[in-house]
C-alpha positions in Angstrom: 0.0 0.0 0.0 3.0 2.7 0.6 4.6 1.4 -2.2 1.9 2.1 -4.3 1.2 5.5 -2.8 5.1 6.6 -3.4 4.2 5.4 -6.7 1.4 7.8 -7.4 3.2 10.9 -6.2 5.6 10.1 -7.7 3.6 10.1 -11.3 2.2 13.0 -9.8 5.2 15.0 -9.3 6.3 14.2 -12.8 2.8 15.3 -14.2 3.1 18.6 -12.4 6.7 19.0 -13.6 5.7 18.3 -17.3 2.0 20.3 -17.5 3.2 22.5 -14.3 2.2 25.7 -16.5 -1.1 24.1 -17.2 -1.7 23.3 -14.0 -1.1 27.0 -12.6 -2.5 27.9 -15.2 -6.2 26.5 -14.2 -5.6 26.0 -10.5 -3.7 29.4 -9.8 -4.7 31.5 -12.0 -1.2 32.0 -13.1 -0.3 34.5 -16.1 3.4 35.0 -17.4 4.0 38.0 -19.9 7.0 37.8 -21.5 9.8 40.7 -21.3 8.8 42.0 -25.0 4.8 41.4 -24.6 2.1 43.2 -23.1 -1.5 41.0 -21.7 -4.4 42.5 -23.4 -7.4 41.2 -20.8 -10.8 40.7 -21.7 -13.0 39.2 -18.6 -15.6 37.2 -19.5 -17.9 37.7 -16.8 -18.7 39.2 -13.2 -19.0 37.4 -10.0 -19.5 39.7 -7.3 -20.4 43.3 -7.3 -22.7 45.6 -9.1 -21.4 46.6 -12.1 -21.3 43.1 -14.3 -21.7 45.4 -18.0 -20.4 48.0 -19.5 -22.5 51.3 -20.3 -24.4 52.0 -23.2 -22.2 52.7 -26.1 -18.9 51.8 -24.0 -16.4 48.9 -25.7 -13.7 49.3 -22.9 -14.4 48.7 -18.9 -12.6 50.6 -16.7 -14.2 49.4 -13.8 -14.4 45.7 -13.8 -16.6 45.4 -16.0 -17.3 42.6 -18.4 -15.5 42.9 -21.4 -12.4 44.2 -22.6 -10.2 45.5 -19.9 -8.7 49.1 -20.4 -5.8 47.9 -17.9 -3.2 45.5 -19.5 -0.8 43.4 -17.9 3.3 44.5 -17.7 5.9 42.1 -18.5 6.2 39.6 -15.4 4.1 37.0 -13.6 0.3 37.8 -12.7 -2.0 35.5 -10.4 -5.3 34.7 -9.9 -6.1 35.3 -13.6 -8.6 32.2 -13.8 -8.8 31.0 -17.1 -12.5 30.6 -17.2 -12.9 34.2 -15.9 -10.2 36.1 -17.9 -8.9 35.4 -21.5 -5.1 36.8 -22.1 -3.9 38.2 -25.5 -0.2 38.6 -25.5 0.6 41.7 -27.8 3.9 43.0 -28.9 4.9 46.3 -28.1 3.7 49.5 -30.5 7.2 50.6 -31.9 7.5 53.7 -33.6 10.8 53.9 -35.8 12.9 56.3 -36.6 11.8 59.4 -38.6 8.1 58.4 -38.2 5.1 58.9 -36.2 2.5 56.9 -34.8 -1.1 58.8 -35.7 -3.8 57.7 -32.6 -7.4 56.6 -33.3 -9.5 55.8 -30.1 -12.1 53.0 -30.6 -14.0 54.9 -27.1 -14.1 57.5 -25.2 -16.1 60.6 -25.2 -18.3 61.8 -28.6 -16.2 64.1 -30.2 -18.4 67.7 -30.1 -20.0 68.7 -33.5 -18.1 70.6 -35.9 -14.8 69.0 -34.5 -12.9 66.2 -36.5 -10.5 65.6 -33.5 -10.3 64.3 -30.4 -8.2 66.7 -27.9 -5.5 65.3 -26.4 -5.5 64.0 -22.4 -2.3 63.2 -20.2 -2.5 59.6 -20.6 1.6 58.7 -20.4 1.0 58.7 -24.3 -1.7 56.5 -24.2 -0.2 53.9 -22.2 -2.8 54.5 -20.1 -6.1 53.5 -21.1 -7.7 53.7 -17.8 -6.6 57.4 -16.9 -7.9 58.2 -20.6 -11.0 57.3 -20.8 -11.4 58.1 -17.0 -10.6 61.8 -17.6 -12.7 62.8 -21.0 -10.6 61.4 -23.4 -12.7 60.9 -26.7 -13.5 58.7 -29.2 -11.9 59.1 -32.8 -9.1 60.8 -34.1 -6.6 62.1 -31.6 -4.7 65.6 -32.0 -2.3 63.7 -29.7 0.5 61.4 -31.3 3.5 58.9 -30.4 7.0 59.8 -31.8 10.0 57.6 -32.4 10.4 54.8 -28.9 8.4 51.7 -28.2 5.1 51.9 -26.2 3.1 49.7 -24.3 -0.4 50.5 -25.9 -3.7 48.5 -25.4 -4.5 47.7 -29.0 -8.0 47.1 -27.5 -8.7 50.8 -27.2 -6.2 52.3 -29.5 -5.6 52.0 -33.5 -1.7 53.2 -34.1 -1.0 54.6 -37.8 2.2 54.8 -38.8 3.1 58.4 -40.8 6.0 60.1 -42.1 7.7 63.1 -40.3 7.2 66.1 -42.7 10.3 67.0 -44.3 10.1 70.3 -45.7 13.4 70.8 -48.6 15.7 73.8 -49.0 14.4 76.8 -51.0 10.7 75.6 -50.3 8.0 77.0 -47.7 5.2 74.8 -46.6 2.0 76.4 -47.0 -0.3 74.9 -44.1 -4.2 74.1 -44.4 -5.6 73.3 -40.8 -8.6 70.6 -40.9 -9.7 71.3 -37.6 -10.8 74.6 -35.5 -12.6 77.9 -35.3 -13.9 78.6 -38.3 -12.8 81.7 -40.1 -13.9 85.0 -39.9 -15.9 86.4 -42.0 -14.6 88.3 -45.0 -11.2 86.4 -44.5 -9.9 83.7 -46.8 -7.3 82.6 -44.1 -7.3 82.2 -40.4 -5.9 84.8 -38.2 -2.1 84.5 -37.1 -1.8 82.7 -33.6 1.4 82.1 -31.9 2.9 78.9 -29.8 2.0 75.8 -31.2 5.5 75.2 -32.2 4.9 75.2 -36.1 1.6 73.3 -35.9 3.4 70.7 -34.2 1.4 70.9 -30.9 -1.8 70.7 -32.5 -3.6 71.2 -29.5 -2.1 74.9 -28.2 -3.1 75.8 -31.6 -6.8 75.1 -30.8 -6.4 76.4 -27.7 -5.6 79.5 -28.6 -8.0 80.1 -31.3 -7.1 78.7 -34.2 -8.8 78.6 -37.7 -9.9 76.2 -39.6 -8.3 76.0 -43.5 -6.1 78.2 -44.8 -3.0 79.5 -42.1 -1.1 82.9 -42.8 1.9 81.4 -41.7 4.4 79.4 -43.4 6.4 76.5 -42.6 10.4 77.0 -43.6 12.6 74.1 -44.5 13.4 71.3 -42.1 11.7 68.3 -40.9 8.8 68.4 -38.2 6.2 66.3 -36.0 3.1 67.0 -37.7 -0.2 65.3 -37.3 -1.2 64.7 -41.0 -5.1 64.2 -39.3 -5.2 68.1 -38.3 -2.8 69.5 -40.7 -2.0 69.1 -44.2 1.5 70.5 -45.8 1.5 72.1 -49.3 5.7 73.0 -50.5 6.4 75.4 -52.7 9.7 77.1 -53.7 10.2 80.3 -51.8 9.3 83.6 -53.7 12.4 85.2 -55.6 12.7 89.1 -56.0 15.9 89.5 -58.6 18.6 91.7 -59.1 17.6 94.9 -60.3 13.6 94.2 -59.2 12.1 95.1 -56.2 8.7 92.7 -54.5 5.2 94.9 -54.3 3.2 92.8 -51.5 -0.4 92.9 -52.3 -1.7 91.3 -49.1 -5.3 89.1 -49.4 -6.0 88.8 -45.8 -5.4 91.2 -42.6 -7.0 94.2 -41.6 -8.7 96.9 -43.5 -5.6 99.1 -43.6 -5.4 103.4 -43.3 -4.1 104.5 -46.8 -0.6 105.8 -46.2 -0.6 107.6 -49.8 -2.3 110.7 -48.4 -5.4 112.8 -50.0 -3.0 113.4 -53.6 -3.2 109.9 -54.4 -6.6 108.3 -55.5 -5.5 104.9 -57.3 -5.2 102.1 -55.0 -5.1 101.3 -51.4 -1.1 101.0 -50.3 -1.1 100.7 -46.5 1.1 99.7 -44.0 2.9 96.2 -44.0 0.7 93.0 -42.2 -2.5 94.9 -43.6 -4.6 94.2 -46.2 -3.8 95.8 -49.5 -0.4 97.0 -51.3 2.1 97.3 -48.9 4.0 100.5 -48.8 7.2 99.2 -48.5 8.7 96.8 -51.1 10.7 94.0 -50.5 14.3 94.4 -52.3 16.4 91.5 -54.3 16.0 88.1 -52.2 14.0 85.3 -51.4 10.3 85.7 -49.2 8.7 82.4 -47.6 5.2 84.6 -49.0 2.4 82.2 -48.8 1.3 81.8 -52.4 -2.4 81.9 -51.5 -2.5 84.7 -49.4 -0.2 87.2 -50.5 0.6 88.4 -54.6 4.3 89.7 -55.6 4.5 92.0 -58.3 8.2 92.0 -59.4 8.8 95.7 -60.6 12.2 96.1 -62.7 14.1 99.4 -61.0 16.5 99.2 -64.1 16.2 101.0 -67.2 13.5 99.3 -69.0 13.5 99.1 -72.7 10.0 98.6 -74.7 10.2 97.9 -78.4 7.6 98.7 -81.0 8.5 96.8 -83.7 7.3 93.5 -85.0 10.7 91.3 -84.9 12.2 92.4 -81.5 11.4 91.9 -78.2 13.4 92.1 -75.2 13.7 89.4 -72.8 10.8 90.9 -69.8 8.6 90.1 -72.6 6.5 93.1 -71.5 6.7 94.4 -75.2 5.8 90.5 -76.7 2.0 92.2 -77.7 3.4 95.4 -79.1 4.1 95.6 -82.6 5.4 98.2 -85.4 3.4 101.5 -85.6 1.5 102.4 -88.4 1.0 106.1 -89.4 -0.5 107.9 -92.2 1.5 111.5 -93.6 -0.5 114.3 -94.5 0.0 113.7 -97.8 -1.7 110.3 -97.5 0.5 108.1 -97.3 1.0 105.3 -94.9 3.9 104.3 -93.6 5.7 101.9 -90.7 8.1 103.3 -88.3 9.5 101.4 -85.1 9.9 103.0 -82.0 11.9 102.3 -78.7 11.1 103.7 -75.0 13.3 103.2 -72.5 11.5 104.0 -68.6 12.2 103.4 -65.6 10.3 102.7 -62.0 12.1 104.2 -59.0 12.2 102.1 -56.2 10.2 103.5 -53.8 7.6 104.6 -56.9 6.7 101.0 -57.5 3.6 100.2 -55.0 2.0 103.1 -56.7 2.4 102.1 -59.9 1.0 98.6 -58.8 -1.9 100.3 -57.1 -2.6 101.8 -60.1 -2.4 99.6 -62.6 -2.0 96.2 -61.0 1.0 95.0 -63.3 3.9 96.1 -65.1 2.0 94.8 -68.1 -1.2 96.5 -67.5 1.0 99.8 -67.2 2.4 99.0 -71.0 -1.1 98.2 -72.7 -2.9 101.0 -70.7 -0.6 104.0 -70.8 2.3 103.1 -73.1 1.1 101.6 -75.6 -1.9 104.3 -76.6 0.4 107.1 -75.6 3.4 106.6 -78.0 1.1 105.3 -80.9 -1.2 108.0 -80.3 1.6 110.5 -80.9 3.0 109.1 -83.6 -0.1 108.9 -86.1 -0.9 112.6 -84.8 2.0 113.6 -85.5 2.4 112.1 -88.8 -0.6 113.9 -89.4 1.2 117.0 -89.6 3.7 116.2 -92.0 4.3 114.4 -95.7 6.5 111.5 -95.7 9.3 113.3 -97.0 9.8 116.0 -94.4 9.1 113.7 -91.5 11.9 111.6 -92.7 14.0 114.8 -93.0 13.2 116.2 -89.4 13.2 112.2 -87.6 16.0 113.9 -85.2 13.4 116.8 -84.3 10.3 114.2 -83.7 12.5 112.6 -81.5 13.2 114.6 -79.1 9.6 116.2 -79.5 8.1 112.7 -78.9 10.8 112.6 -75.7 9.5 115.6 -74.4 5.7 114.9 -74.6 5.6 111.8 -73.5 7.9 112.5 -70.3 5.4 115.2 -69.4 2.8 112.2 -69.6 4.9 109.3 -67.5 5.3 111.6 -64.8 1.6 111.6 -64.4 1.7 108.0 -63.5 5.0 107.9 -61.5 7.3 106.1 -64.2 10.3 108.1 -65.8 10.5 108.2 -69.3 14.4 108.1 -69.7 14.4 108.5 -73.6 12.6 107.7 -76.6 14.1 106.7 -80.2 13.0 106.3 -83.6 14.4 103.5 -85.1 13.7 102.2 -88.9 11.2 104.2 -90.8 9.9 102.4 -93.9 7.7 104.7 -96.8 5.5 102.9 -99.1 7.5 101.4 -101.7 5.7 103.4 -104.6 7.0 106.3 -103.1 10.6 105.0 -102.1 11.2 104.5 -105.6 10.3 107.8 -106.4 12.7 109.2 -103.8 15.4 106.6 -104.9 15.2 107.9 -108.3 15.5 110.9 -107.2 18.5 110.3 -105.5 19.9 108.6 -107.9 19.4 111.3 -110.4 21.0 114.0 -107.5 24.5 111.4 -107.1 24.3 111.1 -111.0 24.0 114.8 -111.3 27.2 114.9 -108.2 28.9 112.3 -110.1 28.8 114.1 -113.9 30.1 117.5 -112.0 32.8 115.7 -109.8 33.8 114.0 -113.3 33.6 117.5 -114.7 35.7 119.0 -112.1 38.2 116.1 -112.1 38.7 116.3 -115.9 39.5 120.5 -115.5 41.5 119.8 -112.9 43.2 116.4 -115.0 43.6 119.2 -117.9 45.1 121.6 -115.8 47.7 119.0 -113.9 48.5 118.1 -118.3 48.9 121.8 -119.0 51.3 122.1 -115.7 53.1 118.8 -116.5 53.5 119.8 -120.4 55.1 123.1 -118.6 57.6 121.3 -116.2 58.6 118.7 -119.2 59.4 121.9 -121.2 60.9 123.5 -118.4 63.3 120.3 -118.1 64.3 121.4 -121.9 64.6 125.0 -121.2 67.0 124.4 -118.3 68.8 121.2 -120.5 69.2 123.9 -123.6 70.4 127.1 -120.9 72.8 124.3 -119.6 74.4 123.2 -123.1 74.3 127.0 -123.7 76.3 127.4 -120.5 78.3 124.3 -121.1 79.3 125.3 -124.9 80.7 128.3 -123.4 82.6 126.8 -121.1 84.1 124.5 -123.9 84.8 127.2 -126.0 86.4 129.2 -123.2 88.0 126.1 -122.0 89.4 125.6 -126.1 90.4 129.3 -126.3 92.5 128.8 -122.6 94.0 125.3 -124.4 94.8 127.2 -127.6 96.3 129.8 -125.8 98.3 127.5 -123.3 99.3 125.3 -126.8 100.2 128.4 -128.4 102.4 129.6 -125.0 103.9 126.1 -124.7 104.7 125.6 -128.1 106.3 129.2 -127.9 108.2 128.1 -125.2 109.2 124.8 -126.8 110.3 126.7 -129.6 112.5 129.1 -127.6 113.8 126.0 -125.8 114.9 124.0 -129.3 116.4 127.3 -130.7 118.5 127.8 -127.4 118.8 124.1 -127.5 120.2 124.2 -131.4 122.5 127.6 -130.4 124.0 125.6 -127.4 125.0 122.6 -129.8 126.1 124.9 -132.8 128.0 126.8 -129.7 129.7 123.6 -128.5 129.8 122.2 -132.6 131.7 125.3 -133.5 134.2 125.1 -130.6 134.7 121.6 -131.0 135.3 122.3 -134.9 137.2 125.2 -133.7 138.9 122.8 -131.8 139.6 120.3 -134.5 140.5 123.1 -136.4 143.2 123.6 -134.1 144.9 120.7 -134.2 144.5 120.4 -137.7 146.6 122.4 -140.3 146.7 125.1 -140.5 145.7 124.8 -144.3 142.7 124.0 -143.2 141.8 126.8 -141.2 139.9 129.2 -143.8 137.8 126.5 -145.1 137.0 125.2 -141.1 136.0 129.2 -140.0 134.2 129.0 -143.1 132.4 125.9 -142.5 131.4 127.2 -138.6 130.3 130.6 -140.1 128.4 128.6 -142.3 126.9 126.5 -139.5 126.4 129.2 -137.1 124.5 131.2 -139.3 122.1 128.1 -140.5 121.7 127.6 -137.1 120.6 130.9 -136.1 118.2 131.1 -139.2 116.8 128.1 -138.4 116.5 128.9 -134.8 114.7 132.0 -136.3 112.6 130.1 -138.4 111.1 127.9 -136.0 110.7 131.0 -133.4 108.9 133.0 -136.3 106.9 129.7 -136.6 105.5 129.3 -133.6 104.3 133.0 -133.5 103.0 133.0 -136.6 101.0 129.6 -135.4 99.7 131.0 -132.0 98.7 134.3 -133.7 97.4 132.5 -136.4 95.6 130.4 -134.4 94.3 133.2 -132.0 93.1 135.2 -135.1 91.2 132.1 -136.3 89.5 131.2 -132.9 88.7 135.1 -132.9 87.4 135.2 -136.3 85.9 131.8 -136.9 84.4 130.8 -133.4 85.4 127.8 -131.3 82.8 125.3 -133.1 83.7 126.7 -136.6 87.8 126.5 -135.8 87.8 123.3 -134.3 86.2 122.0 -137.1 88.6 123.9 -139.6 91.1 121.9 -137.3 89.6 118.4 -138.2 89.1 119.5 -142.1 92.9 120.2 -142.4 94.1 117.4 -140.4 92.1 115.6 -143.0 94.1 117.2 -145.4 97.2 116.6 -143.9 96.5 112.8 -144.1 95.5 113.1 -147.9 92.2 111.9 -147.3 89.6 112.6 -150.3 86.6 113.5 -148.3 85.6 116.0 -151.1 86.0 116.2 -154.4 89.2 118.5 -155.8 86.9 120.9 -157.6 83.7 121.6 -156.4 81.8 124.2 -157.8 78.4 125.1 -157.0 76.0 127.8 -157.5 73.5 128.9 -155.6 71.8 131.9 -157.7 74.3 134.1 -157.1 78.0 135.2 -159.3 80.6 134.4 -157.5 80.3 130.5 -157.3 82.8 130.0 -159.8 84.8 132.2 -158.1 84.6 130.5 -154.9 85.9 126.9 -156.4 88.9 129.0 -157.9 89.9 129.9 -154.1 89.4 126.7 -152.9 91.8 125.2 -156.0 94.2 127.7 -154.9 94.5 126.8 -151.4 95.1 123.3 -152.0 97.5 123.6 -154.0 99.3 126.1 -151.7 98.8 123.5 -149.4 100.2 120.8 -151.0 103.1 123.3 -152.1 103.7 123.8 -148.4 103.6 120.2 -147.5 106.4 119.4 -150.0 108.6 122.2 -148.8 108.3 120.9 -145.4 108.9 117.3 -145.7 112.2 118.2 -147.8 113.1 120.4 -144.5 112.7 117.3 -142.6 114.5 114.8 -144.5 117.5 117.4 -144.7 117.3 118.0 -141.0 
């Protein structure tokens, strides 16, 4: 009998060991939540006391109830948790990673009032609490409340998580916010007024709290990355306004208050007031970038530069505020149309440009409504005045005419008119061919009298050249005057220096001769001596003989050479130097019996001494040769 009672505890002990967390299960009431779970209870009934159901329209007890429980079970080891009382769901826990929210929806609680979408938020360790929620007005829906980045122990029971994005607004961009929930807006307004502290929309609540509006929020967002509840608030980017370089930013302001007109009493064209009202603002924003909300506020980018508008059909500048304006069509007095193109240059001072906004809206309104009739107008009227011709003649006049007026009219609407040009003016082509024949006929007409004038003055350079190249033989023939002369002088010195040397030379053989018939005779004298004595008649003879031939000869040749150089001076005197230089080459001629003529030559030439002439010229020769023979013989004797 022990034996077999050892032996049942002992099976006994073994069964508790193996089903031990059955059996605490159903006999204890044991519960075991793991470390990374959370026990989601619902209790299936009441025993004792006298709340056994939930209220009308509740899901969650708070008090015991039957039903799901709003209080879950912690990690760690719970008893008394009978399993035919309470049924335990082991949930993970609600983890919210990293750049993400986790949105809340309530499945009880509170009804959310009318005209609200969202349930306000209540303390509730976020909503790790069920029991202090729904015990302290928490209400059903969706919650303004949210989770960020962690892990929570939430009772899926009462609470749906939804996991969102952070809100990540890029560089350069604004976010333009829409609220779904709140006051709604006042009337007259488009946007809800400005309220302050709810962190960039990202505390939902505070901006109820403090009166926010529904839709449309003045404010913007500015880049970075933000805890926004996507339920309450949705995010719109856009890039950030730009106001260039050499613009400035009119503000013309949708929302705000009704705004005092800054302008005064003198100006009557728009409401400019002062900046956070509604209307242009006085002051403009210079070059930069605005975080302007798109939908609330306009910017009119106004150039401050000079600003140049073409009329003319195939230019346009780059602002394209002249794309719509085209060449200008006028008609002359003389009835004639014609095109002309016309450039203005303006320009917008700084501090001018809300007025001209308020004015006219736009830069382009300011072109089509004022410009553009202004300068056209002008133009045809004053084309009216004049034909075709004369208003091409006077363009530089119109010009500065058409500057003038329409400066007077700009200043009207606060705009400078800096200058105003003319540029290509075309005439009808019936009557450009009429002027182009003209002025083809005029150059024609300039071109036959420049001919005319450069073949006078080509006549008159011949004339003058004719003169120099005569002048050239003038001065050649004065020269070979001069140099013939010269020769003739030089010819007359030479004859006179031949006729003093050969004077001399003649002086010097005659002394020469004396000397040897002076030294002959004393050598013969000498001889004489030492010969006989017999001989000494016929020696003295013989050197009286010689000394006389001697001197005669000596004579001779002195009488000669006077005769010659007389002779010859006579003949340069008489004859000329041409004529007795070649009287010089005739009879050297002659000297060389040359037969350049014949012997007789007799000629007549009307008159009656021809015959007499070739007598005189036989009688020379012969004296010549006559004197040529005598001569030679002199010689050979000598």
């Amino acid at each position: 009998m022990n034996e077999i009672t050892s032996y049942w505890w002992i099976i006994l002990i073994l069964f508790s060991i193996i089903f031990y967390k059955f059996i605490l299960r159903v006999f204890f009431g044991m519960v075991m939540v793991p470390e990374d779970k959370i026990g989601l209870v619902t209790k299936k009934f009441v025993l004792f006391g006298a709340d056994k159901s939930l209220p009308d329209g509740r899901i969650i007890a708070t008090k015991g109830e039957a039903g799901y429980q709003a209080k879950t079970l912690a990690p760690g080891l719970y008893w008394g948790m009978w399993i035919w009382q309470y049924s335990i769901d082991m949930s993970g826990f609600t983890v919210i990673p990293e750049g993400k929210i986790g949105l809340v929806l309530s499945k009880d609680g509170q009804e959310i009032p009318t005209g609200r979408i969202l349930a306000r938020k209540v303390d509730s360790d976020n909503f790790q609490d069920a029991t202090f929620f729904l015990d302290n007005g928490g209400q059903k829906g969706r919650q303004t409340a949210f989770i960020t980045t962690g892990s929570y122990r939430i009772n899926t029971f009462l609470f749906e998580i939804v996991i969102a994005d952070q809100i990540k607004i890029y560089e350069n961009m604004i976010g333009i916010v829409t609220a779904l929930d709140g006051e709604p807006i006042p009337q007259g307004q488009i946007a809800g007024k400005f309220v302050e502290g709810h962190n960039n929309f990202q505390d939902f609540d505070k901006f109820l709290d403090t009166g926010g509006n529904r839709g449309l929020q003045p404010q913007v967002m500015l880049a970075g990355s933000y805890y926004i509840n996507t339920w309450g608030v949705q995010i719109e980017q856009n890039p950030m306004t730009d106001v260039p370089i050499g613009y400035v930013g009119v503000v013309i302001s949708y929302i705000g208050e009704d705004g005092q007109d800054v302008t005064g009493d003198t100006f009557k064209h728009g409401n400019i007031v002062s900046k956070g009202q509604r209307g242009v603002w006085m002051e403009p924003l210079g070059p930069g970038k605005y975080a302007l909300n798109k939908y609330t506020t306009k910017l009119e980018a106004v150039p401050t530069t000079n600003l140049v508008l073409n009329w003319a059909n195939a230019r346009s500048e780059s602002h394209d505020l002249d794309k719509n304006l085209s060449t200008i069509t006028v008609r002359s007095k003389d009835g004639f149309p014609f095109n002309l193109d016309v450039a203005q240059i303006i320009h917008v001072p700084a501090a001018e440009a809300p007025k001209v906004i308020a004015r006219f809206g736009s830069m382009n309104n300011l072109v089509s409504q004022v410009l553009e009739p202004t300068i056209g107008n002008y133009f045809r009227n004053s084309a009216q005045d004049s034909d075709v011709i004369s208003f091409l003649s006077t363009r530089k006049e119109r010009q500065e005419s058409a500057k003038n007026h329409i400066k007077l009219v700009l200043d009207e609407y606060n705009v400078n008119a800096v200058d105003t040009l003319i540029g290509d003016i075309v005439p009808p082509d019936s009557l450009m061919k009429t002027l182009t024949d003209r002025k083809l006929a005029e150059e024609e007409q300039k071109t036959y009298q420049t001919q005319r004038m450069a073949q006078e003055q080509r006549q008159g350079m011949e004339k003058e050249t004719a003169i120099a190249d005569m002048q050239k033989e003038i001065v050649r023939a004065s020269q070979s005057v001069e140099i013939a002369q010269r020769t003739a002088d030089a010819t007359v010195k030479k004859a006179e220096g031949d006729a003093t040397s050969l004077k001399l030379n003649v002086n010097a053989e005659a002394e020469a001769t004396k000397m040897r018939a002076n030294a002959e005779a004393e050598a013969t004298k000498a001889r004489a001596g030492a010969q006989a004595e017999a001989t000494k008649l016929n020696a003295s003879a013989e050197a009286e003989r010689i000394s006389k031939t001697g001197l005669a000869e000596a004579e001779k040749i002195m009488a000669i050479g006077k005769s010659t150089a007389e002779s010859y001076q006579l003949q340069v005197s008489a004859m000329g130097g041409d004529n007795f230089t070649r009287y010089k080459v005739t009879e050297e001629i002659g000297k060389g019996n040359i037969k350049v003529i014949p012997d007789v030559l007799i000629s007549g030439n009307g008159g009656s001494d021809g015959s007499i002439s070739g007598l005189l010229g036989l009688k020379l020769m012969e004296m010549m040769d006559t004197k040529d023979s005598k001569d030679g013989k002199n010689l050979k004797k000598q």
